[in-house]
C-alpha positions, 0 to 999 in steps of 0.5 A: 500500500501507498506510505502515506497510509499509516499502518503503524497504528492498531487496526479498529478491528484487533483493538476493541473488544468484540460483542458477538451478539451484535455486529456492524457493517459497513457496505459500500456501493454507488453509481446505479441501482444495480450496485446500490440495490443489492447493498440495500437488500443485504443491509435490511437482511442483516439489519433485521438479525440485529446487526448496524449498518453504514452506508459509504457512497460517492458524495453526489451520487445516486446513493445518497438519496436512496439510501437515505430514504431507505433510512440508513446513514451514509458517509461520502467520499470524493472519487471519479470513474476511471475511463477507458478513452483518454480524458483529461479527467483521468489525470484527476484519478489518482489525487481522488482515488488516494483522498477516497481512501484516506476518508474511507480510512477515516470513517472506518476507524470511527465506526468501528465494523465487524466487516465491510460488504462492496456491492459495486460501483467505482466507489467500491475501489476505495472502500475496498483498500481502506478496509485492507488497510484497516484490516477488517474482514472484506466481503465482496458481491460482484453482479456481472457474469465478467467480473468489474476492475475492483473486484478483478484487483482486489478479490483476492483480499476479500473472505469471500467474494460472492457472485451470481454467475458460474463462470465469474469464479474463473476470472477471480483464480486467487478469490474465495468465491460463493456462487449464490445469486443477486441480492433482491429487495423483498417482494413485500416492499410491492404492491400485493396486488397490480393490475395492468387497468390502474395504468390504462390497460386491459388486464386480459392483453398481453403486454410488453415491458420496454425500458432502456433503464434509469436514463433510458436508451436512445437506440431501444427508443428509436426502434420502438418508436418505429415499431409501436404501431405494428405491436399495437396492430399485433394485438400487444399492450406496450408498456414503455419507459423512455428515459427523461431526455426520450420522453419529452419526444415521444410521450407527445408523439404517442402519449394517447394511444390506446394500449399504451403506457408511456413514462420517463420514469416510474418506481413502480417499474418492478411491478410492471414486471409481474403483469408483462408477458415478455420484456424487451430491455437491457442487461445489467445484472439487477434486471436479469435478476428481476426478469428471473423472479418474475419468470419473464422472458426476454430479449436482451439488449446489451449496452455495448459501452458498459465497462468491460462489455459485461451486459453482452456477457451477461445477455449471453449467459441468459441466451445459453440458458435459454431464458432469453434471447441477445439482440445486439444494439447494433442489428436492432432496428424495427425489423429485427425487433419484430423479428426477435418478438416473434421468435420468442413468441414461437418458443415461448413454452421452452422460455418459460419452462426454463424459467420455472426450472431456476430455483427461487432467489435466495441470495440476501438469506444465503449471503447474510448467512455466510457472512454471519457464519465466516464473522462467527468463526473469525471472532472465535478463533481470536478467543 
């Protein structure tokens, strides 16, 4: 580690007496809510076994919101995203990346956990090293199928790395890794009961989600713009999120056809899932895991600037599974699209057989527990 890291000090974690019947985490995550989520699912979990929970976030991030309505605290730091492309900006880099970590440092040392859980996102990288240092015990959840840049680096410090996809062990060779899934927020969280009539439709048509995500796609958007009115003639209800800066277009242009729900946003998006018939959407991790849970078929369409091109990873895992259908971003168009609905349609019965094979997701339980389990052993081998 960087000499101005003191390390010449007791870490927080060997110099306080531990009580076992309660711990304290501190999770770190940021940037979308595919990272975000997943800590806040984990936090709740342990939360409701009696454990505390601090939340390290970006300072203007997403996270800062979200966690706090969710009622958690949060500290921040000050860290950028490393890009690919040359910026100047990334001359920024290394100032932020050290300034993050002596803050993480500092927060930690004050707080005191029993470990620390980083669920993704740029400031998981800080956090991460400012948990090294301090010496207390290091958790990972890595989403994708291809694991991201601080989890290919620093896995190896970890106790245990969790992931969701079988192959993601492969990358980590020097990591303990628990293959046990995404970490999901409780259906109780949702509505018990929707039906498509509150947003306008029949509840007896068939209906396709759309979304492109938070921001919406520009490409998905275009191509269903092309599209709607043969799905409409078809027979489809299309419920589609266009993003901010997409529905100031075509919410006016389309707004008040029947047989459609157009938004730029909505937080009942999750409920959406349970009265669609297939999906046609991105393929961060969070919304694979979603479409899972809800038994959803899918065509996928991967961003094809995401770090490390981990969503056409993640799109070809669902493919291979036969649970979706990879649509890249650049074949899509209206032609394609229709084509890709009709072929889904075709093999409907297999998509949803397969679905229906994939066991119920109980990643929060399963991840908790081992977490549990590796501090139980951990403070008893100190005693």
């Amino acid at each position: 580690m960087p000499s101005f890291f003191s390390l010449n000090e007791q870490s927080a974690t060997s110099s306080a007496p531990h009580n076992p019947a309660r711990y304290s985490f501190v999770v770190g995550c940021g940037g979308t809510g595919g990272h975000i989520y997943p800590g806040l699912a984990l936090a709740r979990e342990l939360q409701s076994g009696g454990s505390d929970i601090h939340f390290i976030g970006n300072r203007g991030g997403m996270e800062e919101r979200i966690v706090a309505e969710a009622g958690f605290p949060i500290s921040t730091v000050h860290v950028q995203k490393l890009y690919r492309e040359l910026k100047i900006s990334n001359l920024l880099f290394p100032y932020r990346l050290a300034t993050s970590v002596i803050t993480a440092v500092r927060i930690l040392r004050k707080i005191n956990p029993s470990g620390v859980i980083c669920t993704g996102g740029f400031v998981s990288g800080p956090v991460a090293i400012a948990a090294i240092v301090t010496r207390i015990p290091l958790y990972f959840h890595e989403s994708n199928s291809f694991p991201g840049l601080t989890t290919r680096w620093l896995a190896r410090f970890t106790n245990i790395t969790f992931t969701s996809f079988a192959r993601t062990s492969g990358y980590l060779p020097k990591a303990k890794t628990l293959q046990l899934g995404i970490p999901l927020l409780p259906k109780k969280d949702l509505q018990e009961e929707f039906s498509p009539a509150e947003i306008g439709l029949q509840p007896d048509k068939p209906v396709i989600l759309i979304t492109g995500g938070s921001q919406g796609s520009q490409a998905i958007n275009a191509a269903v713009d092309a599209a709607l009115d043969s799905l409409l003639e078809k027979g489809y209800q299309v419920i589609w999120q266009t993003g901010k800066s997409g529905y100031d277009n075509y919410g006016k242009r389309h707004g008040k056809k029947p047989g459609l729900h157009v938004f730029s946003f909505s937080s009942r998006l999750k409920e959406f899932y349970r009265c669609a018939r297939i999906a046609v959407t991105r393929a961060g991790a969070m919304t694979i895991a979603e479409l899972e849970q809800n038994r959803l078929p899918a065509i996928l369409i991967p961003l094809p600037t995401a770090a490390d091109n981990h969503q056409h990873h993640n799109a070809a895992e669902q493919s291979k599974k036969g649970v979706a259908l990879l649509l890249r971003q650049s074949e899509l168009n209206q032609s394609s699209l229709m084509a890709a609905i009709d072929t889904l349609e075709s093999n409907y019965d297999s998509y949803i057989e397969k679905l229906h094979s994939i066991p119920a997701n109980t990643a929060t339980q399963d991840i908790v527990k081992a977490i549990l389990t590796d501090q139980e052993a951990l403070h008893a081998g100190q005693n």
